[in-house]
N, CA and C atoms as a LAMMPS dump frame, in Angstrom:
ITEM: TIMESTEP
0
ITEM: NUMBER OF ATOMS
216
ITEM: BOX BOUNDS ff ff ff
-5.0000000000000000e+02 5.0000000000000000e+02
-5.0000000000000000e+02 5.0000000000000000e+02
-5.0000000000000000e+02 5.0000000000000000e+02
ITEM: ATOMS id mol type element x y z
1 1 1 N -428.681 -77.852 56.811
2 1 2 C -428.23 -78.586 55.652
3 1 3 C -428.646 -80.051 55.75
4 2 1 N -428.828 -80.548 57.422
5 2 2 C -429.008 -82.174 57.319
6 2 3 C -430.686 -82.187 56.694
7 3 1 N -430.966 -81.218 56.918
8 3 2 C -432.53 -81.261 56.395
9 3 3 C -433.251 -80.795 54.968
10 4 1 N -431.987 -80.388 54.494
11 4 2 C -432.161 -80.074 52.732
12 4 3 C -431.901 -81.505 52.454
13 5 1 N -431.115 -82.706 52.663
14 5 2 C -430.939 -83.179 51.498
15 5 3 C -431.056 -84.546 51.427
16 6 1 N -432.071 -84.817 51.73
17 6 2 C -433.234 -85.875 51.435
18 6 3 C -433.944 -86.14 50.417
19 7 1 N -433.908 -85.344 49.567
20 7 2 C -435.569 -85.526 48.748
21 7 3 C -434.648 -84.771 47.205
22 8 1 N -435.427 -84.991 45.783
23 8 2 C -435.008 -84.357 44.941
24 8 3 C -434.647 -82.905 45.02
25 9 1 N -436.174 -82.286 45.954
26 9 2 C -436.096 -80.92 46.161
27 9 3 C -434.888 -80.238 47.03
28 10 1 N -434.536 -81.048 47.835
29 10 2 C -432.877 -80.369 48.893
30 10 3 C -432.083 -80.919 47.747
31 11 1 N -431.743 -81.361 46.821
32 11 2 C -430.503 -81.889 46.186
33 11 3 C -430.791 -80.582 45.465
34 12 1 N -431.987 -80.025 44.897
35 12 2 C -431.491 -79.235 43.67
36 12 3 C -431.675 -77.672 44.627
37 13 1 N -431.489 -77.618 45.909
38 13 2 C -431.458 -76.676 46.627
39 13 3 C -430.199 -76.268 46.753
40 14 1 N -429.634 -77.44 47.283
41 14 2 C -428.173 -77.616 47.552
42 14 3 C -426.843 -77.37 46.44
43 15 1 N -427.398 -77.916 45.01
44 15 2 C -427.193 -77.872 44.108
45 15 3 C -426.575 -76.613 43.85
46 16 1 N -428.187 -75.733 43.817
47 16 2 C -427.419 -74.064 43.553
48 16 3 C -427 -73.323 44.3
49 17 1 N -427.278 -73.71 46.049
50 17 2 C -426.733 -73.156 46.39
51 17 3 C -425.426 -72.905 46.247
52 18 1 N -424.412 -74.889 46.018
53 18 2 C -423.254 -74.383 45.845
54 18 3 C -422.461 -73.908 44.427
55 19 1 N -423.402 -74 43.817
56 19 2 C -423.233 -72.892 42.721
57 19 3 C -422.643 -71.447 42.886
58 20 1 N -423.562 -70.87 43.416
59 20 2 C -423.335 -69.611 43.813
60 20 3 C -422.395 -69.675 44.859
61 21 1 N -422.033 -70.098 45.656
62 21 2 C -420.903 -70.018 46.63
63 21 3 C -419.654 -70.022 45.985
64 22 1 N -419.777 -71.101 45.009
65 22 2 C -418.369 -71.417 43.99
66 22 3 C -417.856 -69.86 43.291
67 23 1 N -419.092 -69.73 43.072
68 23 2 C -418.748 -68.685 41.858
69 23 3 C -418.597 -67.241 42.74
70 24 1 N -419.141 -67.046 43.769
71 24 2 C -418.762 -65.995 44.689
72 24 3 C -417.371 -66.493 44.926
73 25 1 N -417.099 -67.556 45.132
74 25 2 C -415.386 -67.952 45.708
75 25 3 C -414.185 -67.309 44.153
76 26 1 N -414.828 -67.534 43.285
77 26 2 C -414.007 -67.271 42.28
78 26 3 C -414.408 -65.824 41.411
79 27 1 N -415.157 -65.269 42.229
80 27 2 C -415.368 -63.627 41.854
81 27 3 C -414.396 -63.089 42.711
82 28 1 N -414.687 -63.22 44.512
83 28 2 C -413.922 -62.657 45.092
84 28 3 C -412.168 -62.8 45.416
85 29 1 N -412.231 -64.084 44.825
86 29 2 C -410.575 -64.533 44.923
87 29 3 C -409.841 -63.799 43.735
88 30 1 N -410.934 -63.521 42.431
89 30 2 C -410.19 -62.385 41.642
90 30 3 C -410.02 -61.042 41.653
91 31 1 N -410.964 -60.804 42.566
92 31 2 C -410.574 -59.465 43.349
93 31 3 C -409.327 -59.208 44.084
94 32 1 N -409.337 -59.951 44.934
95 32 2 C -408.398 -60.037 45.631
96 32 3 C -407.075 -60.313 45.356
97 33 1 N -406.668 -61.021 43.657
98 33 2 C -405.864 -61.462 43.275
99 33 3 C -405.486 -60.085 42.775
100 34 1 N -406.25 -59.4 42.015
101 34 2 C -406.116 -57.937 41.286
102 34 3 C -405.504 -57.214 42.045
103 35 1 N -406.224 -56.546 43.076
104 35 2 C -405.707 -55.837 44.006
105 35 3 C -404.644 -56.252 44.706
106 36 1 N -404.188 -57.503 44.861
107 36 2 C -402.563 -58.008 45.119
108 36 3 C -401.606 -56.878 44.51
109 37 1 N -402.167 -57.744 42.674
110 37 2 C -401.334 -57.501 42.065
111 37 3 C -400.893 -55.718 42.199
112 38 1 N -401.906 -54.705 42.063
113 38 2 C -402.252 -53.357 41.618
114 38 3 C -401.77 -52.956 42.779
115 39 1 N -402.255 -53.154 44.314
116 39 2 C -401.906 -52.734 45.309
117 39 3 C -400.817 -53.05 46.128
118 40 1 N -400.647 -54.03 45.526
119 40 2 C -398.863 -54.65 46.327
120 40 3 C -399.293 -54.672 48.264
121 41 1 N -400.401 -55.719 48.209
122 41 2 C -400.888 -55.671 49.358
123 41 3 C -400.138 -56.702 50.652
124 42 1 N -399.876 -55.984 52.05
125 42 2 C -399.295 -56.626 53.07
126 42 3 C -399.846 -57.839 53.107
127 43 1 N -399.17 -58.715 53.888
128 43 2 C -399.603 -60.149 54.315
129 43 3 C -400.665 -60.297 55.17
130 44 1 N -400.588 -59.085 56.351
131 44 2 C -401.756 -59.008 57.082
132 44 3 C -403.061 -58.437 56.435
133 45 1 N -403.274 -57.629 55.204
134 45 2 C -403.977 -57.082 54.604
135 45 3 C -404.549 -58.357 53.622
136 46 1 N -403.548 -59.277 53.072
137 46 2 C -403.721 -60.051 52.478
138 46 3 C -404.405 -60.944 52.498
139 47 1 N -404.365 -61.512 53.914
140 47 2 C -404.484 -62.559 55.687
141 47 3 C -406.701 -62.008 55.617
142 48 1 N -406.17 -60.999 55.629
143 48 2 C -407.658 -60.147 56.159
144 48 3 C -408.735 -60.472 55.018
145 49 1 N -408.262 -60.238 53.63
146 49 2 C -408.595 -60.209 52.722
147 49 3 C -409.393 -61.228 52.494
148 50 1 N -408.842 -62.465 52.73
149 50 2 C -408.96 -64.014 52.672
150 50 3 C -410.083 -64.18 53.618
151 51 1 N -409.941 -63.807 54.732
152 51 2 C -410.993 -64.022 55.626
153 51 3 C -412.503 -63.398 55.107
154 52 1 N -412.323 -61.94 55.011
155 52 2 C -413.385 -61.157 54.051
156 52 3 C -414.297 -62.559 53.308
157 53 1 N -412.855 -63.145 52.251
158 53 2 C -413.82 -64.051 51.138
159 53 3 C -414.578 -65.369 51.68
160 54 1 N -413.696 -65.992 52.769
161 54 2 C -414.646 -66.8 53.641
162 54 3 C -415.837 -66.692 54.124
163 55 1 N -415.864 -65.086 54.406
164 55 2 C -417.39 -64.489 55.015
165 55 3 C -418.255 -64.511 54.076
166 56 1 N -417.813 -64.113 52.943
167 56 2 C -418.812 -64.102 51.589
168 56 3 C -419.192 -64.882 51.254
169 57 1 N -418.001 -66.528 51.396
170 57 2 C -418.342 -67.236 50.114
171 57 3 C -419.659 -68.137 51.539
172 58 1 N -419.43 -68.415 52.534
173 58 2 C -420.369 -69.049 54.149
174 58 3 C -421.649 -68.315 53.687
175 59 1 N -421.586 -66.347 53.338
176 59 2 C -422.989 -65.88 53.656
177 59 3 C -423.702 -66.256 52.325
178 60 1 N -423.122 -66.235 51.522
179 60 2 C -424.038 -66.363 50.421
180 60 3 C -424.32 -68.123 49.689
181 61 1 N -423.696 -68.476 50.621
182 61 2 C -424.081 -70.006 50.504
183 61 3 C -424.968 -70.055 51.416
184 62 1 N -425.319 -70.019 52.337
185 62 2 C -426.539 -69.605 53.307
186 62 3 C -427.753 -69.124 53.268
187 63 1 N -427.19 -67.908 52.587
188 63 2 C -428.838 -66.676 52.104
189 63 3 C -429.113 -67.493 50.799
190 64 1 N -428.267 -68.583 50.013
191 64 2 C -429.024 -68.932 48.596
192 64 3 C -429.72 -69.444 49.205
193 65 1 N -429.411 -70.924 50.577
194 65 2 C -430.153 -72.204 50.649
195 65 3 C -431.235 -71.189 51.788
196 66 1 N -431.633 -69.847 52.055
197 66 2 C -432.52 -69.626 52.541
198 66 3 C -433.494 -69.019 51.508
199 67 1 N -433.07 -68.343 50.73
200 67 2 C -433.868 -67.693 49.813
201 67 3 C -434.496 -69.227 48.593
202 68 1 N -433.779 -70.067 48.451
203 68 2 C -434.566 -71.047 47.411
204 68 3 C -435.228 -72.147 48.421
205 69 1 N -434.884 -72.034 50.272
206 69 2 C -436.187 -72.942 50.718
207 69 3 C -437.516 -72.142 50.521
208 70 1 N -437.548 -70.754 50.468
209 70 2 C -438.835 -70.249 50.062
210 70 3 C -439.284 -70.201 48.84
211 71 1 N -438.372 -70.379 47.247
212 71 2 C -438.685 -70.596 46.574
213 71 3 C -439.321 -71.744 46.007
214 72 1 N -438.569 -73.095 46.427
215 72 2 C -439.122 -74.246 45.899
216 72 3 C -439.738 -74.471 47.205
């Protein structure tokens, strides 16, 4: 990341990447909110759940800023 964001090109790297992270954060947090609701889910299930979306929202903020250093 210290090396994306120097130049116009890492700002608008960075840019979407956290785009897509955001919006993975607020896809999977409504998942998870659903299935609360529907599944009447434990705290530890809940606990787990949360972590799950951390993994998602880290990998795909990652694979964007790898997949658009090969693009731009």
């Amino acid at each position: 990341m210290n090396k994306e964001g120097n130049d116009e090109r890492g700002d608008k790297i960075l840019g979407r990447a956290g785009m897509v992270g955001f919006l993975s954060f607020l896809l999977g947090y409504n998942l998870i909110f659903l299935a609360n609701i529907l599944l009447e889910l434990t705290s530890m299930q809940y606990t787990f759940s949360l972590a799950c979306l951390l993994a998602l929202v880290l990998l795909s903020y990652s694979s964007s800023i790898f997949i658009l250093r090969k693009k731009y």
